[in-house]
Backbone bond lengths (Angstrom), bond angles and torsions (degrees), N, CA, C in turn:
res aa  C-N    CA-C-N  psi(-1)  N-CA   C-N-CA  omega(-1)  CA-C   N-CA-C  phi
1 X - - - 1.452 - - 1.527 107.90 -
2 X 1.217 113.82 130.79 1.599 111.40 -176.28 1.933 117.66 -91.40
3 X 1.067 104.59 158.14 1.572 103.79 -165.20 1.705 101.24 -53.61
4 X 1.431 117.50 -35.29 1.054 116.66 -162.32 2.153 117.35 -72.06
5 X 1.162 87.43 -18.19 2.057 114.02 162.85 1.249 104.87 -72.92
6 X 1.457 125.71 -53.52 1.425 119.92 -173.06 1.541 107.16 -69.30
7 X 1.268 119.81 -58.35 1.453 128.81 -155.94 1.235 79.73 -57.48
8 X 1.758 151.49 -51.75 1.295 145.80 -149.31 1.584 106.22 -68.11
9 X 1.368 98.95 -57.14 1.947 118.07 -167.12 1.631 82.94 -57.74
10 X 1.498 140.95 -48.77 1.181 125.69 -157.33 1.342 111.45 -87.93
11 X 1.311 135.83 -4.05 1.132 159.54 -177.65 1.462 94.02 -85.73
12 X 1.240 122.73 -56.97 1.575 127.84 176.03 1.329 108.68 -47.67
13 X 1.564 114.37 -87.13 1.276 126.93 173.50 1.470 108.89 -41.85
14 X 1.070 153.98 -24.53 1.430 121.77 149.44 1.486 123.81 -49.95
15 X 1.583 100.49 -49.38 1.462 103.87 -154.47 1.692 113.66 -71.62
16 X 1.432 106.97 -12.31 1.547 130.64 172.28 1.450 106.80 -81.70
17 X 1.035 116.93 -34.65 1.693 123.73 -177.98 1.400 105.75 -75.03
18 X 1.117 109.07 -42.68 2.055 128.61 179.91 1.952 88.77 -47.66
19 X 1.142 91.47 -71.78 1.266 124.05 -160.78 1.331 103.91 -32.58
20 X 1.516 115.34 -90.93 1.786 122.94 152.38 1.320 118.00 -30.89
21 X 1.038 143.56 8.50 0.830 131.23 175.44 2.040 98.33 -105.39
22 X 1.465 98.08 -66.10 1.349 92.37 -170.17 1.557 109.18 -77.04
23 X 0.974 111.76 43.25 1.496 126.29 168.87 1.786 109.13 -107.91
24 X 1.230 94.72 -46.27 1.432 103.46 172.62 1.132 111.85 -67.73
25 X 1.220 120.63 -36.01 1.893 115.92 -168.72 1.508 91.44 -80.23
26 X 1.314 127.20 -41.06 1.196 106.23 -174.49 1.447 124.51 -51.77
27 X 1.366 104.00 -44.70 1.544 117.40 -155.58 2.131 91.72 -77.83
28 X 1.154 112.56 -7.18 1.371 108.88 169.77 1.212 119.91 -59.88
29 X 1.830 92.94 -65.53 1.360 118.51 164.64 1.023 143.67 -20.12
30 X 1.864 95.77 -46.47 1.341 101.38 -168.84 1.905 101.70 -105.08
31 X 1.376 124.35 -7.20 0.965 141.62 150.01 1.305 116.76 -26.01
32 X 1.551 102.10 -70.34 1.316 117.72 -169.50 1.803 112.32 -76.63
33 X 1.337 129.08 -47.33 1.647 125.00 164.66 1.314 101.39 -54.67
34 X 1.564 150.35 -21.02 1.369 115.22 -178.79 1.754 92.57 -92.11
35 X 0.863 145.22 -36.31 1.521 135.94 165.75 1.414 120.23 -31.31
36 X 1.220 108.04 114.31 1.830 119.54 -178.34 1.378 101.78 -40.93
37 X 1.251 118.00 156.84 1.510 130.70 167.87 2.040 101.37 -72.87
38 X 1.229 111.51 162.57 1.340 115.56 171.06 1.327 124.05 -55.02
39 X 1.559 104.80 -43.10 1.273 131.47 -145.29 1.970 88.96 -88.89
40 X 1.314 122.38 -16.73 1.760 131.08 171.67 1.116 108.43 -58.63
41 X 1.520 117.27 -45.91 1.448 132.38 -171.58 1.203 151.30 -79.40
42 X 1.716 86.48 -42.64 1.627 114.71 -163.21 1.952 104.78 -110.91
43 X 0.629 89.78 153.74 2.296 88.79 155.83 1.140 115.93 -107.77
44 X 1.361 100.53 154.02 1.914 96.52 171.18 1.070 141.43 -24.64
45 X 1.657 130.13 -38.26 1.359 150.44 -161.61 1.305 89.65 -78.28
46 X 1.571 126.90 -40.60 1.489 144.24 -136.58 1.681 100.65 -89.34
47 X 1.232 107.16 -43.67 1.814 147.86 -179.99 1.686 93.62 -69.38
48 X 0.578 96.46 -87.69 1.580 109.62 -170.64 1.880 82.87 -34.70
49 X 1.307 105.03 -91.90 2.014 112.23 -164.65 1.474 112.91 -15.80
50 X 1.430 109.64 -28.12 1.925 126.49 -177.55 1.322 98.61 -86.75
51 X 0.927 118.11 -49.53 1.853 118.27 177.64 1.763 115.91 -66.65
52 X 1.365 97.76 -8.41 2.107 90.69 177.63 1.495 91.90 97.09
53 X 1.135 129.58 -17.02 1.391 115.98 -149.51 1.918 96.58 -109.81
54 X 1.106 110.61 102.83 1.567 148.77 -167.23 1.763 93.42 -86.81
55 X 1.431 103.58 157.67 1.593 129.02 -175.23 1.717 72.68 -73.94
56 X 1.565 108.91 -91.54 1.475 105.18 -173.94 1.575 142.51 -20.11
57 X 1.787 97.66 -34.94 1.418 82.17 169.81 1.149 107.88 -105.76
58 X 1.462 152.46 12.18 1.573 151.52 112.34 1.375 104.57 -4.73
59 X 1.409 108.21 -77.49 1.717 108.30 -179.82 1.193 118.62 -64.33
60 X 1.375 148.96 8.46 1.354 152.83 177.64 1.370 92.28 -95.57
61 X 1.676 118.60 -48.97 1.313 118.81 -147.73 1.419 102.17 -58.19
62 X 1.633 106.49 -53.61 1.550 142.04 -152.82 1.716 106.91 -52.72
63 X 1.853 100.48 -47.67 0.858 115.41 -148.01 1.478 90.92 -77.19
64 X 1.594 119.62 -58.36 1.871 114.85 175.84 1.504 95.80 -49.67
65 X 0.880 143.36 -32.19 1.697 136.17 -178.12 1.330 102.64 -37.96
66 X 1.679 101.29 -75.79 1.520 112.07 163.90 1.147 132.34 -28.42
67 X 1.594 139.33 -62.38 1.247 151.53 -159.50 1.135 85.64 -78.44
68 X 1.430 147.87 -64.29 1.338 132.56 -175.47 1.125 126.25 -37.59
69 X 1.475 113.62 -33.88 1.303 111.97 -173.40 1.623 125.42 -94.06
């Protein structure tokens, strides 16, 4: 096989690899903008529970808030 077959076939196979690739990111992309925002769905309490951030530790927070002050 002469260099000038390889350098070509690999020239291919990039540009197919390029290719699939940003095909996939797109279709992520575009995956993800037709998906509702959180905030469509959920309520605050709901928001917060996804964030770690608990009724309980609200009142922990609040309360050193307080004592600090």
């Amino acid at each position: 096989m002469g260099i000038e077959k390889l350098a070509a076939e690999a020239t291919k196979d990039i540009t197919q690899l390029a290719a699939g690739t940003i095909k996939d990111i797109w279709s992520v992309m575009d995956a993800a903008a037709e998906k509702p925002a959180p905030s469509q769905y959920l309520g605050a309490k709901g928001m917060r529970a996804i964030q770690g951030v608990t009724d309980q530790a609200q009142k922990i927070a609040g309360a050193a808030t307080q004592a600090a002050n």
